[in-house]
Every structure is written in structure tokens, then in C-alpha cells.
mmJSON file of the N, C-alpha and C atoms, coordinates in Angstrom:
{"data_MODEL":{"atom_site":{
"group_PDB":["ATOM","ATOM","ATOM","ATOM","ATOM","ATOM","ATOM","ATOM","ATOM","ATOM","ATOM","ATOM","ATOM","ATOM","ATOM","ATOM","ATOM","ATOM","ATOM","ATOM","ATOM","ATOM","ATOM","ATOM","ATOM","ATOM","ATOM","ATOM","ATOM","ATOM","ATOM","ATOM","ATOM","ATOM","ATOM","ATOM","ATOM","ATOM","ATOM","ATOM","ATOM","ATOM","ATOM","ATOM","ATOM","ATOM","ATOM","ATOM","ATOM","ATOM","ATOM","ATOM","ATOM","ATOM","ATOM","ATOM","ATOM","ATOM","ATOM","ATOM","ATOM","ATOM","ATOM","ATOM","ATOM","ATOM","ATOM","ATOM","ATOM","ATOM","ATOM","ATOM","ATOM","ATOM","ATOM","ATOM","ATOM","ATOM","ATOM","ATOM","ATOM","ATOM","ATOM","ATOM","ATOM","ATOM","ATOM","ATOM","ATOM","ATOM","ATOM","ATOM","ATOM","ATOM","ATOM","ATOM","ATOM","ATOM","ATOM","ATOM","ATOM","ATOM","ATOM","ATOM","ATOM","ATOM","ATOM","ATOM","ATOM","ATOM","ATOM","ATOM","ATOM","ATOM","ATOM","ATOM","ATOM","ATOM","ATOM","ATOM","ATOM","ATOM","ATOM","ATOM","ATOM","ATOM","ATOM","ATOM","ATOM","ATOM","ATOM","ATOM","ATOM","ATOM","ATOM","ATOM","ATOM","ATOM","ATOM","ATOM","ATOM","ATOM","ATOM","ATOM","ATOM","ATOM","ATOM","ATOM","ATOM","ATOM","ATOM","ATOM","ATOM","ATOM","ATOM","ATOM"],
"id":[1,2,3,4,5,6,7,8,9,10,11,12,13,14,15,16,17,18,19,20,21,22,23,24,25,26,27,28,29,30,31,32,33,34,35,36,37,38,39,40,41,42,43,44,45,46,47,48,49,50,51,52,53,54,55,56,57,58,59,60,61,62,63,64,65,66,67,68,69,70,71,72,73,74,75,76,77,78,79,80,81,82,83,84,85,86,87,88,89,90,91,92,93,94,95,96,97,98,99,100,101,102,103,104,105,106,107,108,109,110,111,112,113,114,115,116,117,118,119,120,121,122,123,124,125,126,127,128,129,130,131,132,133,134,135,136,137,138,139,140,141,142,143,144,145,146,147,148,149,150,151,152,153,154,155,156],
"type_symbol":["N","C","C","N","C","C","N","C","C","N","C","C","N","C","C","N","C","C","N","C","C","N","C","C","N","C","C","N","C","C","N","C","C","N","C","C","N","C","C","N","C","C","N","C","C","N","C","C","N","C","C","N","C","C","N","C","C","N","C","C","N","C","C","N","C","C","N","C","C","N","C","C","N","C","C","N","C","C","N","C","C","N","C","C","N","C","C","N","C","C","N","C","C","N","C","C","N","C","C","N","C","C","N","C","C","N","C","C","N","C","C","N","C","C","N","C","C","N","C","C","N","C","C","N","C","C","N","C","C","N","C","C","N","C","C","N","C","C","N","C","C","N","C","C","N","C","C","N","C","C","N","C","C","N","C","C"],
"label_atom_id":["N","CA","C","N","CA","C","N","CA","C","N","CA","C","N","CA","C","N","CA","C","N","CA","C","N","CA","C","N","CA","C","N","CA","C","N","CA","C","N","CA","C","N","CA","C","N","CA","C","N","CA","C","N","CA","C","N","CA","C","N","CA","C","N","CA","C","N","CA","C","N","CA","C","N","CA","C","N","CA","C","N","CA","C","N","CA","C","N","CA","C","N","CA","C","N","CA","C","N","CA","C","N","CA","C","N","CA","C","N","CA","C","N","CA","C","N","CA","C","N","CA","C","N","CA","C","N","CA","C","N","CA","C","N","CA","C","N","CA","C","N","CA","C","N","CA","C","N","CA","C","N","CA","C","N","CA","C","N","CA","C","N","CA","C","N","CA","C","N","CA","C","N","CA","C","N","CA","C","N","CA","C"],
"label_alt_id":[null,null,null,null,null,null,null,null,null,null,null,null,null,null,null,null,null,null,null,null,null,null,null,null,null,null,null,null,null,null,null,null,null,null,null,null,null,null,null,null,null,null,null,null,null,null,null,null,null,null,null,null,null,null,null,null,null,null,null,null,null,null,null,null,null,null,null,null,null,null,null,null,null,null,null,null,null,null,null,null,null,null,null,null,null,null,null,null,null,null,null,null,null,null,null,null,null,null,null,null,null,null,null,null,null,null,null,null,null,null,null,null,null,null,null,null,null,null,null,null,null,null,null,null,null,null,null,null,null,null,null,null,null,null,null,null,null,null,null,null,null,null,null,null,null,null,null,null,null,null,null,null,null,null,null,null],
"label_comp_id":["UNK","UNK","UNK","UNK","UNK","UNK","UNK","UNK","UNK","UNK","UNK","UNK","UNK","UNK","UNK","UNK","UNK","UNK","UNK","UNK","UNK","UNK","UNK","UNK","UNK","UNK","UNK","UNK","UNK","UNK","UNK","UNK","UNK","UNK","UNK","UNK","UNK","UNK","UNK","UNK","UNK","UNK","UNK","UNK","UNK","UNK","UNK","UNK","UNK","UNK","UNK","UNK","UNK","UNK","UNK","UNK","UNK","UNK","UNK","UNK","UNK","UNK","UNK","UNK","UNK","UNK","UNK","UNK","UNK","UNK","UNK","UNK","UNK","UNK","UNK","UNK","UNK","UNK","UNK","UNK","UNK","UNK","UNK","UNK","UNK","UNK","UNK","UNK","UNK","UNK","UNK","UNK","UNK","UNK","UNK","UNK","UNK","UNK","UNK","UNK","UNK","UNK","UNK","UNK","UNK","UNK","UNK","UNK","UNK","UNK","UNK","UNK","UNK","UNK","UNK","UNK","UNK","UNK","UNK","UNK","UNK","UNK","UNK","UNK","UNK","UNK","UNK","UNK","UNK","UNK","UNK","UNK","UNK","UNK","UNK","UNK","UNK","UNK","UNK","UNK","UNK","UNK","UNK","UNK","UNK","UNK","UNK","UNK","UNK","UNK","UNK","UNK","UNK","UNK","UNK","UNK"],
"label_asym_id":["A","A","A","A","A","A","A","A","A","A","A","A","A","A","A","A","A","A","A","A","A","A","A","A","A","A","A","A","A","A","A","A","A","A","A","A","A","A","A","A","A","A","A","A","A","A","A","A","A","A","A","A","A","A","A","A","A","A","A","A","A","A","A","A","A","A","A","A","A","A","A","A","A","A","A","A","A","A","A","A","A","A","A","A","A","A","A","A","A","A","A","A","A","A","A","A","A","A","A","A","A","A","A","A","A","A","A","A","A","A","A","A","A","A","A","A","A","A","A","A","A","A","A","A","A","A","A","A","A","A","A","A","A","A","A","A","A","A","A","A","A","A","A","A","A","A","A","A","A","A","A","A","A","A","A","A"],
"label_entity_id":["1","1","1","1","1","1","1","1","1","1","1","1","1","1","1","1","1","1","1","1","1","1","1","1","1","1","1","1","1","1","1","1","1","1","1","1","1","1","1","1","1","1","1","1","1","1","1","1","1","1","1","1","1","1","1","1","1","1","1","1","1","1","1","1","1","1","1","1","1","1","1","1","1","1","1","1","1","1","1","1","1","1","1","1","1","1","1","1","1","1","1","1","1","1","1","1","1","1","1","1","1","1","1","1","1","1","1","1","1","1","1","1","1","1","1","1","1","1","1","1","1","1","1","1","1","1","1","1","1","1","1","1","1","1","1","1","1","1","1","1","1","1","1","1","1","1","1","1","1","1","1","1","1","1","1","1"],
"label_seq_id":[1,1,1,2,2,2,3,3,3,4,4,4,5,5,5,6,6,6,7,7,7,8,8,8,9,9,9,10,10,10,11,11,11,12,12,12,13,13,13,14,14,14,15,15,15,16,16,16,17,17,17,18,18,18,19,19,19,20,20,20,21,21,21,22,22,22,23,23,23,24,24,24,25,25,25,26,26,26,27,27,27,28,28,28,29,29,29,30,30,30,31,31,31,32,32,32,33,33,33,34,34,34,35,35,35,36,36,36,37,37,37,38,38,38,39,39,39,40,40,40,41,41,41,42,42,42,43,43,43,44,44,44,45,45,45,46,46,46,47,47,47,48,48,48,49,49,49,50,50,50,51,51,51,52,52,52],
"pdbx_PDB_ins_code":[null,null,null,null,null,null,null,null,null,null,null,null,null,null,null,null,null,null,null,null,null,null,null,null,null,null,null,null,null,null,null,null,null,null,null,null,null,null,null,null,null,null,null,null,null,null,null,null,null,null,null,null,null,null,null,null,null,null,null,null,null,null,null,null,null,null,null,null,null,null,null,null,null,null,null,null,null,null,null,null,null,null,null,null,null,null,null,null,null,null,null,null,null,null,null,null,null,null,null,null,null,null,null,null,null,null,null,null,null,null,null,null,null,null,null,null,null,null,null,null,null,null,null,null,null,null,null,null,null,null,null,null,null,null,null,null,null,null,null,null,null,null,null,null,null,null,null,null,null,null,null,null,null,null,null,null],
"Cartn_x":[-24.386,-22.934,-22.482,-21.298,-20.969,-20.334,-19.936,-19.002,-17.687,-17.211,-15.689,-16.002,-17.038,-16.699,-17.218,-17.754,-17.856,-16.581,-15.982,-14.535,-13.673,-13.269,-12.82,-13.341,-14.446,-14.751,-14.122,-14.109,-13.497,-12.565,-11.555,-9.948,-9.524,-8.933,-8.332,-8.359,-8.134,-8.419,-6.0,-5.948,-4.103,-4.162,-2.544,-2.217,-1.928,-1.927,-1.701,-0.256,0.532,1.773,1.965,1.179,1.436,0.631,-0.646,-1.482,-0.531,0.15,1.284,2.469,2.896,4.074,3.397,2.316,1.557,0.9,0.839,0.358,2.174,2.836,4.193,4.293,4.523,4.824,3.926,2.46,1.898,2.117,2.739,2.62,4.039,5.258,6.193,6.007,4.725,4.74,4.218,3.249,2.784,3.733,4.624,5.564,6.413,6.581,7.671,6.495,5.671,4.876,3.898,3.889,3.718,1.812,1.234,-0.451,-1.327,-2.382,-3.227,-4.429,-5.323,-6.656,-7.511,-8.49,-9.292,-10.223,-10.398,-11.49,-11.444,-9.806,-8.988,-8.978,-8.536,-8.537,-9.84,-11.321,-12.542,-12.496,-12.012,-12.543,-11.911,-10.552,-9.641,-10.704,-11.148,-11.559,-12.323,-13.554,-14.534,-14.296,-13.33,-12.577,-12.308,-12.205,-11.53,-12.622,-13.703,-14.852,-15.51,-15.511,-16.202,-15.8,-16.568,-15.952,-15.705,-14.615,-13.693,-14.157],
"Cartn_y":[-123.849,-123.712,-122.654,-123.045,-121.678,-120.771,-119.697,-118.969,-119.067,-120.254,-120.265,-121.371,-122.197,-123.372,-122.247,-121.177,-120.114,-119.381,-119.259,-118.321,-119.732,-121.084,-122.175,-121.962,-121.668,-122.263,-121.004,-119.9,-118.902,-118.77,-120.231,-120.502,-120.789,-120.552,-121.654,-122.961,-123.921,-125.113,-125.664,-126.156,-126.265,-127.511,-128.125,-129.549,-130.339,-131.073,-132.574,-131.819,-131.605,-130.79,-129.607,-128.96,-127.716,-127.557,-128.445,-128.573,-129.648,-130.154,-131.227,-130.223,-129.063,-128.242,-127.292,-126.786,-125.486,-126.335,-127.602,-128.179,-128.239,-128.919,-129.271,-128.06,-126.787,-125.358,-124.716,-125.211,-124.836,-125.591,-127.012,-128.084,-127.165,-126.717,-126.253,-124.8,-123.888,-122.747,-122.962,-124.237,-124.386,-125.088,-125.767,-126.299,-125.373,-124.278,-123.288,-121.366,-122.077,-121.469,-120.42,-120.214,-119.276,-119.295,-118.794,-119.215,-117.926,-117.837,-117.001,-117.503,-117.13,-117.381,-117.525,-118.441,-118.857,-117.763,-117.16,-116.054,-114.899,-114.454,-113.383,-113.609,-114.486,-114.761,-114.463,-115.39,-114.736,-113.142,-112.537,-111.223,-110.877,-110.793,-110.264,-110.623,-111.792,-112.023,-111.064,-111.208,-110.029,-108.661,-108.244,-107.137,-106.81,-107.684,-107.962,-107.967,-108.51,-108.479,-107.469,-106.109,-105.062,-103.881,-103.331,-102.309,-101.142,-100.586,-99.952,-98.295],
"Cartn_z":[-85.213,-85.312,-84.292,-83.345,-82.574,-83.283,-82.515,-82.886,-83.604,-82.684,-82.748,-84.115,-84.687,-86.007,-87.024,-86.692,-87.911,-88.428,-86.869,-87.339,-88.259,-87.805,-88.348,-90.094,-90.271,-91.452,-92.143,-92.319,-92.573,-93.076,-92.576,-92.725,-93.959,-94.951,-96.088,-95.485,-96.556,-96.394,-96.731,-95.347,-95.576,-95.675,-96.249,-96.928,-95.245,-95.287,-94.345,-93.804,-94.682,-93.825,-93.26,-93.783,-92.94,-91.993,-92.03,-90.914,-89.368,-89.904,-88.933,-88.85,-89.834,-89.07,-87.822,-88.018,-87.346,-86.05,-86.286,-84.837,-83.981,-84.868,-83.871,-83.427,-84.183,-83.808,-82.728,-82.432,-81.541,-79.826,-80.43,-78.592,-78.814,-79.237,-78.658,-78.112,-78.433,-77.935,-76.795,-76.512,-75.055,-73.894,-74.791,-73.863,-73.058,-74.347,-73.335,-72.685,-72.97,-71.488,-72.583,-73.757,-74.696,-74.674,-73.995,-73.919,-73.267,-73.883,-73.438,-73.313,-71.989,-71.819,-72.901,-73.064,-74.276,-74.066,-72.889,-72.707,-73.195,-73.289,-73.839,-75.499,-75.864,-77.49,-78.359,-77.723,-78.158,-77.88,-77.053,-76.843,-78.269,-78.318,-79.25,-80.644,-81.076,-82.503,-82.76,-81.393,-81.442,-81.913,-81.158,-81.399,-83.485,-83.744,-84.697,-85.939,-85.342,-86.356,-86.261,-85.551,-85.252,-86.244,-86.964,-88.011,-86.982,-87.761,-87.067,-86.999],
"occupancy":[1.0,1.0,1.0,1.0,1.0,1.0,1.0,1.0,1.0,1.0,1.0,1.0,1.0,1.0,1.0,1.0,1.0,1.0,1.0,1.0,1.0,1.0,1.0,1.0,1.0,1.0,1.0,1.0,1.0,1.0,1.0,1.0,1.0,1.0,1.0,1.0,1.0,1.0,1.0,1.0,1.0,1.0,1.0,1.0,1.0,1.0,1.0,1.0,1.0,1.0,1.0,1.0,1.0,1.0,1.0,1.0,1.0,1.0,1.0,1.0,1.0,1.0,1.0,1.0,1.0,1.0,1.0,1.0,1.0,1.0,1.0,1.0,1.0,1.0,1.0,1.0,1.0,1.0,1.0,1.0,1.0,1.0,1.0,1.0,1.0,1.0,1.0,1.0,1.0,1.0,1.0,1.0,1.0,1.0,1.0,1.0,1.0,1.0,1.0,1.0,1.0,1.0,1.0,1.0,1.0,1.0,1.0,1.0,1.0,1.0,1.0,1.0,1.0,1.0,1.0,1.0,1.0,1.0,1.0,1.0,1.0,1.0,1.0,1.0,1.0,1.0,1.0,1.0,1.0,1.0,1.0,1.0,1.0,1.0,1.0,1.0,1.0,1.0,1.0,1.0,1.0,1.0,1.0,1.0,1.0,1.0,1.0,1.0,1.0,1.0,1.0,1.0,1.0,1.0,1.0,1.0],
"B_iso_or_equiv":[0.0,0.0,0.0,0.0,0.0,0.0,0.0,0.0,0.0,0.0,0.0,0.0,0.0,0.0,0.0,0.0,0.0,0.0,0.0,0.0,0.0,0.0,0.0,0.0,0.0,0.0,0.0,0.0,0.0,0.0,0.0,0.0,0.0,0.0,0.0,0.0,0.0,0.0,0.0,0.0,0.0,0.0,0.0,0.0,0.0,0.0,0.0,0.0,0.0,0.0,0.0,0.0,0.0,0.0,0.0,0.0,0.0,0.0,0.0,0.0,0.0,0.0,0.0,0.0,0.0,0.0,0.0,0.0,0.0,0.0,0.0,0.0,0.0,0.0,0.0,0.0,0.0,0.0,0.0,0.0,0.0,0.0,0.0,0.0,0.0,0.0,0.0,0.0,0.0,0.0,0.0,0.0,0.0,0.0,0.0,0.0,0.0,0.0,0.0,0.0,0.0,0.0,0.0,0.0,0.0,0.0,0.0,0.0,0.0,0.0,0.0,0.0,0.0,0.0,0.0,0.0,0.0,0.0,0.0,0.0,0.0,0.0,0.0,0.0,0.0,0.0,0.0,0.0,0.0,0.0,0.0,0.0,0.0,0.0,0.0,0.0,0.0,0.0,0.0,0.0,0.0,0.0,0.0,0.0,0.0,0.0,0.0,0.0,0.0,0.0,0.0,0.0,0.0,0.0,0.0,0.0],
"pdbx_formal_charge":[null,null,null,null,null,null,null,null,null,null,null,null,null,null,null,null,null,null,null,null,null,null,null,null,null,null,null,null,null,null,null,null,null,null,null,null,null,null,null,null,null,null,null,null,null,null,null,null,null,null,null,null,null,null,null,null,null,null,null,null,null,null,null,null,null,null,null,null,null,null,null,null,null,null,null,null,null,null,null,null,null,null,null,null,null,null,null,null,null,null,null,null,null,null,null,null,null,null,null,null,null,null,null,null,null,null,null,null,null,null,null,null,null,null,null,null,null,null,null,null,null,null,null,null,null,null,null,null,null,null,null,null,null,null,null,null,null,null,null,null,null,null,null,null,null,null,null,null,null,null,null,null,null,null,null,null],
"auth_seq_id":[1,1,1,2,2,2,3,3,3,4,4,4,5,5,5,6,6,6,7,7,7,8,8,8,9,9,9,10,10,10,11,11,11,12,12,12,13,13,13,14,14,14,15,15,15,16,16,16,17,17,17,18,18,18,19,19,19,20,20,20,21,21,21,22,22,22,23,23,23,24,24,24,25,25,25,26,26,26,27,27,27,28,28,28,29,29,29,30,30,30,31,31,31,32,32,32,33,33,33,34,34,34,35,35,35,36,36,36,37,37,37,38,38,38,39,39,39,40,40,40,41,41,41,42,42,42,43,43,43,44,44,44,45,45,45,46,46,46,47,47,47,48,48,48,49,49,49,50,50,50,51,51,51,52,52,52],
"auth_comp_id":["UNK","UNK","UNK","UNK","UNK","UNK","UNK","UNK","UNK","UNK","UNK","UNK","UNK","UNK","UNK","UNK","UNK","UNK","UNK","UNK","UNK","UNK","UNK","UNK","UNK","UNK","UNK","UNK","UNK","UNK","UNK","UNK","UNK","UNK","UNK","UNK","UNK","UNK","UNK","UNK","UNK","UNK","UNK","UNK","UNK","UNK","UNK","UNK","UNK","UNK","UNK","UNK","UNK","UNK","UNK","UNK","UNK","UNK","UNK","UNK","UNK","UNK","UNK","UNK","UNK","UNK","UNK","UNK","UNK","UNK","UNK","UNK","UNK","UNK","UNK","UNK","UNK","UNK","UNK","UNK","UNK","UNK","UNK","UNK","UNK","UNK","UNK","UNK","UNK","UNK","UNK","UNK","UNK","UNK","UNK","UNK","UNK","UNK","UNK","UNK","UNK","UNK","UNK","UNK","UNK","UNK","UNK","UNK","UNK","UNK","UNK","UNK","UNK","UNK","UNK","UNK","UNK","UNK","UNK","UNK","UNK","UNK","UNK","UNK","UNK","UNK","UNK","UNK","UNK","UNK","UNK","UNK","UNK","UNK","UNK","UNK","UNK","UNK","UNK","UNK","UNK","UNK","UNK","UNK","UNK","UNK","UNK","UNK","UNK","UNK","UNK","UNK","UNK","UNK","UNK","UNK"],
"auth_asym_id":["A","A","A","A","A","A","A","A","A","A","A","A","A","A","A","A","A","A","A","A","A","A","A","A","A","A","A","A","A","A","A","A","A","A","A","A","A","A","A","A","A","A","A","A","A","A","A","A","A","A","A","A","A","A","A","A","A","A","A","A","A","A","A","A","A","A","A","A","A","A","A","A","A","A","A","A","A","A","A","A","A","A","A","A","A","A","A","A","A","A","A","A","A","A","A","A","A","A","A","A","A","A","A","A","A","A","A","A","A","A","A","A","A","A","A","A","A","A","A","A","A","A","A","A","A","A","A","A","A","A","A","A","A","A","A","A","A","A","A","A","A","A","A","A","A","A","A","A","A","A","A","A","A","A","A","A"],
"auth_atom_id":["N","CA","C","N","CA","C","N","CA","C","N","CA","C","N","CA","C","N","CA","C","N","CA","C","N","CA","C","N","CA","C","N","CA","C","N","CA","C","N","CA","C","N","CA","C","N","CA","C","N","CA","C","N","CA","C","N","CA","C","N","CA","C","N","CA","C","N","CA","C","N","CA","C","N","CA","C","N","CA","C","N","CA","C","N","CA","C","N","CA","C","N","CA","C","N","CA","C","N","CA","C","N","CA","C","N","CA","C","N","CA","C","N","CA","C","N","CA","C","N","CA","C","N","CA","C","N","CA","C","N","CA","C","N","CA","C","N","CA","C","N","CA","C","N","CA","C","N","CA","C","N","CA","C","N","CA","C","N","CA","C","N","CA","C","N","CA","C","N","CA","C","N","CA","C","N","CA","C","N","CA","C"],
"pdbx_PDB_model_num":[1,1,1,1,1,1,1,1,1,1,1,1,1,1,1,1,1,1,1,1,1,1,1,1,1,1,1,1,1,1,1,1,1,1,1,1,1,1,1,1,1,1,1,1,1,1,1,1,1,1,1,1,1,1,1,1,1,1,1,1,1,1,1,1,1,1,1,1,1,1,1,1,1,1,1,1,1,1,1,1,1,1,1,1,1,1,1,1,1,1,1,1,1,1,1,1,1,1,1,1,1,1,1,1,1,1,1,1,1,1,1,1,1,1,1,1,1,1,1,1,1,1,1,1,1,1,1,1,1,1,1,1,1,1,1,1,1,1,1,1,1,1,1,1,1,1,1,1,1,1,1,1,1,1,1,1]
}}}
């Protein structure tokens, strides 16, 4: 399993709709330019899983 289907599994498990509002809500943040490097985002999780 990689990294990133470990962080996935982690997730609550959401209904058919809110999994279809949070996708529409995501193609409109990419439409209007709203995006960060996939290289940058892993760093950040990392970041995130490191005790502080």
C-alpha cells in the first residue's frame, strides 16, 4: 500500500452526495486556477504526521 492509500484509508467513509458535492467543489477550484503541486501537498501531510 503507498503512502498516499494509507492517508485515504484514514478518511471517514462519506454518502454518494457529499462525495459528488466535494468533487463538483473541487473541478470548480481547479477551473478557477485554485491548485498546488502534488509534490508540495505530500510534503505538507508529512509535515503533519510528525509529532510536534
Amino acid at each position: 500500500m503507498t503512502p498516499e492509500e494509507k492517508l485515504l484509508a484514514l478518511l471517514p467513509e462519506l454518502t454518494e452526495e457529499e462525495k459528488d458535492r466535494r468533487t463538483r467543489e473541487g473541478l470548480a477550484d481547479v477551473d478557477a486556477g485554485r491548485t498546488i503541486p502534488h509534490a508540495e501537498l505530500l510534503q505538507w501531510v508529512k509535515r503533519l504526521s510528525q509529532p510536534s
